[in-house]
C-alpha positions as CSV (number, residue, x, y, z in Angstrom):
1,X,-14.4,-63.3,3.9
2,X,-17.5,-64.4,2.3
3,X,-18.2,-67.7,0.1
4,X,-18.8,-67.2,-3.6
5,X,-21.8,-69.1,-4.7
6,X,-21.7,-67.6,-8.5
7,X,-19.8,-65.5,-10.5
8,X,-20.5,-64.8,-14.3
9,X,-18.7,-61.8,-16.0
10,X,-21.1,-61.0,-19.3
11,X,-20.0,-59.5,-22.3
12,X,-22.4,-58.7,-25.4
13,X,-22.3,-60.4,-28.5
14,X,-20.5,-57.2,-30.1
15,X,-19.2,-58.5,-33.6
16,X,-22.6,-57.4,-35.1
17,X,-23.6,-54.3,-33.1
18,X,-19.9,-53.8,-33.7
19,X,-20.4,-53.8,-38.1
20,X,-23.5,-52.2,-37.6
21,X,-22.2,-49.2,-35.9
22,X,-18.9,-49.4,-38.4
23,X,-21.2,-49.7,-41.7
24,X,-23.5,-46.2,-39.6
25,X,-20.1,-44.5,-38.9
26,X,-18.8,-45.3,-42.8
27,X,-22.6,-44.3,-44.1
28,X,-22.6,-40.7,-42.1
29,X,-19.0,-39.8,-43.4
30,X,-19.1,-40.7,-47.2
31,X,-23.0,-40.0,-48.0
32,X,-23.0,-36.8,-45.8
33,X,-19.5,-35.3,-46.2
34,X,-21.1,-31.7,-44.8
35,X,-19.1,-30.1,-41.6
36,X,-22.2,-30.7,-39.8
37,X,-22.0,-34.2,-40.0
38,X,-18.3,-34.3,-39.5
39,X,-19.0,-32.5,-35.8
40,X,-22.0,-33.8,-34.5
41,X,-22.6,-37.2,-36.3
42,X,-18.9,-39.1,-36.3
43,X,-18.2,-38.4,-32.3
44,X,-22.0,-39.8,-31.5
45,X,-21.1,-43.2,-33.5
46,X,-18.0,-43.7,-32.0
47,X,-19.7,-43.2,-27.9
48,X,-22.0,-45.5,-29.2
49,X,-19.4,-47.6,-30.6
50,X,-17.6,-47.0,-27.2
51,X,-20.1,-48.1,-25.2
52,X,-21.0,-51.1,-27.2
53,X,-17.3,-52.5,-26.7
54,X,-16.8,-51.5,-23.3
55,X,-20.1,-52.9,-21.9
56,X,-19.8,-56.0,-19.5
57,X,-22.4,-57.0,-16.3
58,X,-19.9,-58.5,-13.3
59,X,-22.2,-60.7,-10.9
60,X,-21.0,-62.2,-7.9
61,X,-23.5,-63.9,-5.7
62,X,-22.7,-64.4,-2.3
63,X,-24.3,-66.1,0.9
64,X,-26.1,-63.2,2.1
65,X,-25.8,-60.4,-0.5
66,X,-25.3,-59.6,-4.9
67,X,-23.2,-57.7,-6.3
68,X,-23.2,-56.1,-9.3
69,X,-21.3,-53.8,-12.0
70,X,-22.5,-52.5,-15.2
71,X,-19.6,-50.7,-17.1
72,X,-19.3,-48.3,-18.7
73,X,-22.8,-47.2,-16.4
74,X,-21.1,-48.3,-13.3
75,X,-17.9,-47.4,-11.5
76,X,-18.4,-48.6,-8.6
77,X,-19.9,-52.4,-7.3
78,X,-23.4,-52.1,-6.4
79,X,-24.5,-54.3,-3.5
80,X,-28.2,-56.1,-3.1
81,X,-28.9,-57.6,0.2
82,X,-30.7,-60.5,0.1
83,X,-32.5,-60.1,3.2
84,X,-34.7,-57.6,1.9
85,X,-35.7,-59.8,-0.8
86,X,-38.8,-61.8,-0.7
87,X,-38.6,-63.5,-4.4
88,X,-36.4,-64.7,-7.2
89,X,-36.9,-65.9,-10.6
90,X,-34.9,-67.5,-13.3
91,X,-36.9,-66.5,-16.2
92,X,-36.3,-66.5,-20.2
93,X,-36.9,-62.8,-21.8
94,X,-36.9,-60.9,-24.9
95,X,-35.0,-57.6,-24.5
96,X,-36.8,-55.7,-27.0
97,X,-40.6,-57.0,-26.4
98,X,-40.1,-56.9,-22.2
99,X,-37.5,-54.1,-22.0
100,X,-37.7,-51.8,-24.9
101,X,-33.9,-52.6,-25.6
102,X,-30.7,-53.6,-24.2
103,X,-28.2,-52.2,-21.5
104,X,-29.1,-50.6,-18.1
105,X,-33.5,-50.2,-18.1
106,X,-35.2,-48.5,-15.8
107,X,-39.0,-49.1,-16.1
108,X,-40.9,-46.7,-13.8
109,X,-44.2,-48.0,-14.5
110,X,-43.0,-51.2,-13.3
111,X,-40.4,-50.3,-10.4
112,X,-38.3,-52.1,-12.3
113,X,-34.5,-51.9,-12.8
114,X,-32.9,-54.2,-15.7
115,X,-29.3,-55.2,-16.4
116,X,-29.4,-56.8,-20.0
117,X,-26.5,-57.1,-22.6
118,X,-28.6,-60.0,-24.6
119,X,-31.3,-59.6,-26.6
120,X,-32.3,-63.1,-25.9
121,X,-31.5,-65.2,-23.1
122,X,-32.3,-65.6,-19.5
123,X,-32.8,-63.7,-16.5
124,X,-32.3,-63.4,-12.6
125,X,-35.3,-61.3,-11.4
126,X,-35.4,-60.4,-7.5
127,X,-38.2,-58.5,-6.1
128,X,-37.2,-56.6,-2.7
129,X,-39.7,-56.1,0.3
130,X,-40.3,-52.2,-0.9
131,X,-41.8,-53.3,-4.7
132,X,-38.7,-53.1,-6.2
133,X,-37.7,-55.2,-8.9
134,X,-33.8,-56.0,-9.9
135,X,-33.2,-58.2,-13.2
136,X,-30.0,-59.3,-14.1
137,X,-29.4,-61.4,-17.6
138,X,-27.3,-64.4,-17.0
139,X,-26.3,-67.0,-19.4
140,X,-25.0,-69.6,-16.9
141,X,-28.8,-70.6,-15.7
142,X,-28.3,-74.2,-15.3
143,X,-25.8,-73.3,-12.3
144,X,-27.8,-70.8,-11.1
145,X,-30.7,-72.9,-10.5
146,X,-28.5,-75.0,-8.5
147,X,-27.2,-72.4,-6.2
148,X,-30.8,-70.3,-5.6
149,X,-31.9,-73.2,-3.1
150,X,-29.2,-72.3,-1.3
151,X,-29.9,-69.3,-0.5
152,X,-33.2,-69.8,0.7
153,X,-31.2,-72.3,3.4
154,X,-29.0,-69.4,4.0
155,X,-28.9,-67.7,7.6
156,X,-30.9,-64.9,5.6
157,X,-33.2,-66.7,3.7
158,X,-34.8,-64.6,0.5
């Protein structure tokens, strides 16, 4: 059985993205009453509106190893070794200046694999031995930073 150093389950804040997508969904279907917009526009609004309520990052942090879920992107956990890790980070970001938007980012330019619901906030960024980056967004920091230490102590130190 492994020890749990940190869990965090994170949820967007939806009730905006929520209206927003309500006032789009409410604009498309009185302002553009056409068949067209009736088939193609309404079911795009509500997957968006799906995705928006059913998106949630799972982290759990173990010893020697992260893993990770990203629904609705993920169905299964995802599992990081930390022993091919050579840095981590706690670091503040801006979703739309550093990652172009929210949700799961893949940066290619920058080998560089983001996890965000926030649009604000702070970040967990682990760099793995083959120039891969990982960044997960976190809103418990303060425990966070209490717990990284740890794993540098740990039989697989990052």
């Amino acid at each position: 059985m492994k020890k749990v150093l940190f869990q965090e389950i994170k949820r967007p804040y939806t009730d905006i993205l929520i209206l927003i997508v309500f006032l789009i969904l409410c604009n498309t279907f009185f302002l553009y009453q056409y068949f067209t917009s009736i088939i193609i526009l309404i079911p795009l609004d509500i997957g968006l509106l799906f995705i928006l309520v059913t998106m949630r990052l799972k982290i759990i942090i173990f010893e020697n190893s992260i893993k990770y879920k990203f629904t609705p992107y993920h169905f299964y956990w995802r599992e990081l070794k930390l022993e091919g890790c050579y840095d981590y980070e706690i670091k503040e970001y801006n979703a739309i200046q550093d990652y172009k938007g929210v949700g799961r980012r893949f940066l290619t330019y920058k080998n560089e694999k983001a996890y965000l619901t926030d649009y604000n906030g702070f970040a967990l960024q682990l760099k793995d031995k083959y120039g891969f980056t990982f960044t997960f967004g976190i809103r418990n920091h303060h425990q966070l930073q209490q717990i990284l230490p740890k794993l540098k102590n740990s039989p697989n130190p990052i």
